[in-house]
C-alpha positions in Angstrom: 3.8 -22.8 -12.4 2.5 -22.9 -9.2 -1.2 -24.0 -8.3 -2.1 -22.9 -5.3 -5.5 -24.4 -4.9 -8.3 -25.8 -6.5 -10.7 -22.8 -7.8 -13.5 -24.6 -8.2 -15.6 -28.0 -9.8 -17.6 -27.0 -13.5 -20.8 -29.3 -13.4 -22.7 -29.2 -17.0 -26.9 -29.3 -15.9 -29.5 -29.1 -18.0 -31.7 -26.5 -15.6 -29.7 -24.3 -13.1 -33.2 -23.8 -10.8 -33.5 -27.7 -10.9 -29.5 -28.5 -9.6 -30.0 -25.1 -7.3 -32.8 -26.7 -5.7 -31.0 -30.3 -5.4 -28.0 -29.1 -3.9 -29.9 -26.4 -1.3 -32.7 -29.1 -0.4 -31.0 -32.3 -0.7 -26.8 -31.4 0.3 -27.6 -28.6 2.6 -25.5 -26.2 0.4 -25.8 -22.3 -0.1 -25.9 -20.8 -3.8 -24.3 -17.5 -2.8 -24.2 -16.5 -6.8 -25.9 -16.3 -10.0 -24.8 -14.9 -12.9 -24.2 -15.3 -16.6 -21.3 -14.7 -19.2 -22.9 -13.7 -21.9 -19.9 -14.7 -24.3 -19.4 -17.8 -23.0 -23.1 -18.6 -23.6 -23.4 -19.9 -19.9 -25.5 -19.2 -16.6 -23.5 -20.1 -13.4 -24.4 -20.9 -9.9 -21.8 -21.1 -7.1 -21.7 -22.9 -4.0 -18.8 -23.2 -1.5 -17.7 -26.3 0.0 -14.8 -25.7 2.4 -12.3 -23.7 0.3 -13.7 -25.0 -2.9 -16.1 -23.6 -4.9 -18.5 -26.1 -7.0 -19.7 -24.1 -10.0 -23.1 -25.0 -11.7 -23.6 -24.5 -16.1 -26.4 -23.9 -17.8 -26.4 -23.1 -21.7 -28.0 -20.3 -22.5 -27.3 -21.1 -26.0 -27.6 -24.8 -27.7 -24.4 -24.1 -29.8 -22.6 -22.9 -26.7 -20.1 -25.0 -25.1 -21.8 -26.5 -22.3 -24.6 -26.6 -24.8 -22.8 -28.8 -27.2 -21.1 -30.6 -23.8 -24.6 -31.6 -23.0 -25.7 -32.8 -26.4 -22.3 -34.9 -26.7 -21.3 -36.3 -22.9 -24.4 -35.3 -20.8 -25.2 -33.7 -17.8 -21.9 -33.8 -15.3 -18.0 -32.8 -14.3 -17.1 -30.3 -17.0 -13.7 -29.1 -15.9 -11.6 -28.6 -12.7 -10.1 -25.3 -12.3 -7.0 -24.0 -10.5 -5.9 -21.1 -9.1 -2.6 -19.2 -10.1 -0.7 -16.3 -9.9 0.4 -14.1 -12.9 -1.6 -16.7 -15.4 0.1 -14.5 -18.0 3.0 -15.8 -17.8 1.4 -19.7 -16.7 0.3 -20.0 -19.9 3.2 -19.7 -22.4 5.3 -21.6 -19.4 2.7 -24.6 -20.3 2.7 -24.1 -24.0 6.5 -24.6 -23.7 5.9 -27.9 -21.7 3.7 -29.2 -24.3 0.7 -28.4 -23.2 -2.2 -27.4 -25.7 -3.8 -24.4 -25.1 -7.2 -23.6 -26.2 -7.0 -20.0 -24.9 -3.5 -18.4 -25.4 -4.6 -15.1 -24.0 -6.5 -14.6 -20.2 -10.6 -14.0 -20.9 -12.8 -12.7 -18.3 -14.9 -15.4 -16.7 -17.5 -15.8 -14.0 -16.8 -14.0 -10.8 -14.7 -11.4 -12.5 -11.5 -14.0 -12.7 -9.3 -14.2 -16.0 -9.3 -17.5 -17.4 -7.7 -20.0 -20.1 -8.7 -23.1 -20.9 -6.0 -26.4 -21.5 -7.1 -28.6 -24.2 -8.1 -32.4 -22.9 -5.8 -33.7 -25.4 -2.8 -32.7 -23.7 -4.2 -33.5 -20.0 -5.6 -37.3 -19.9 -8.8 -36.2 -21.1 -9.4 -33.9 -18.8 -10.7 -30.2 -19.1 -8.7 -28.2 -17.1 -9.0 -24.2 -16.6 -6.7 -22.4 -15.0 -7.8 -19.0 -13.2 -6.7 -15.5 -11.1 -8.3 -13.3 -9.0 -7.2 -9.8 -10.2 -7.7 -7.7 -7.0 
């Protein structure tokens, strides 16, 4: 496998319009996009620090993921996210390595990227998605 940058930071919030607001007015940042993913029950915000992308989540849904997040850790780092080529193949390479997978198969995720989703159980207890741009 190889990463070839960090994609971007998930941050769990309670209200997108609130954490917009704090990181325009208090950081100086940009939110250059909003947009939700219906399936995944989520709203998103994006802001771009150097070559990293921080990524805001709202729940649109309580029993969503970052719903249920919320409810059980609180507001804060959800996952880090790394960029790859051909995740296709990535993710039975991790499998083989031991790795749980919670998504065996790409899904389409904010900003038009496929996505999967390693289990914290098989990464120090941390979230960690893996993402390409298909161009």
């Amino acid at each position: 496998m190889n990463i070839s940058h960090i994609e971007h930071i998930g941050i769990a919030v309670l209200n997108l319009n609130e954490a917009i607001s704090f990181y325009e007015e208090k950081l100086g940042l940009k939110c250059y996009c909003i947009e939700e993913v219906k399936d995944q029950k989520v709203k998103t915000a994006f802001f771009l620090v150097g070559q990293t992308k921080i990524e805001l989540l709202e729940s649109t849904e309580p029993d969503g993921p970052i719903g249920k997040f919320i409810e059980k850790k609180g507001q804060g780092i959800h996952h880090i996210a790394f960029a790859v080529n051909m995740i296709e193949n990535v993710l039975p390479e991790l499998e083989n390595n031991g790795i749980q997978l919670i998504d065996k198969l790409p899904r389409k995720g904010a900003e038009g990227l496929d996505i999967a989703f390693l289990h914290p159980k098989s990464t120090h207890g941390v979230l960690m998605e893996i993402c390409e741009e298909k161009k």
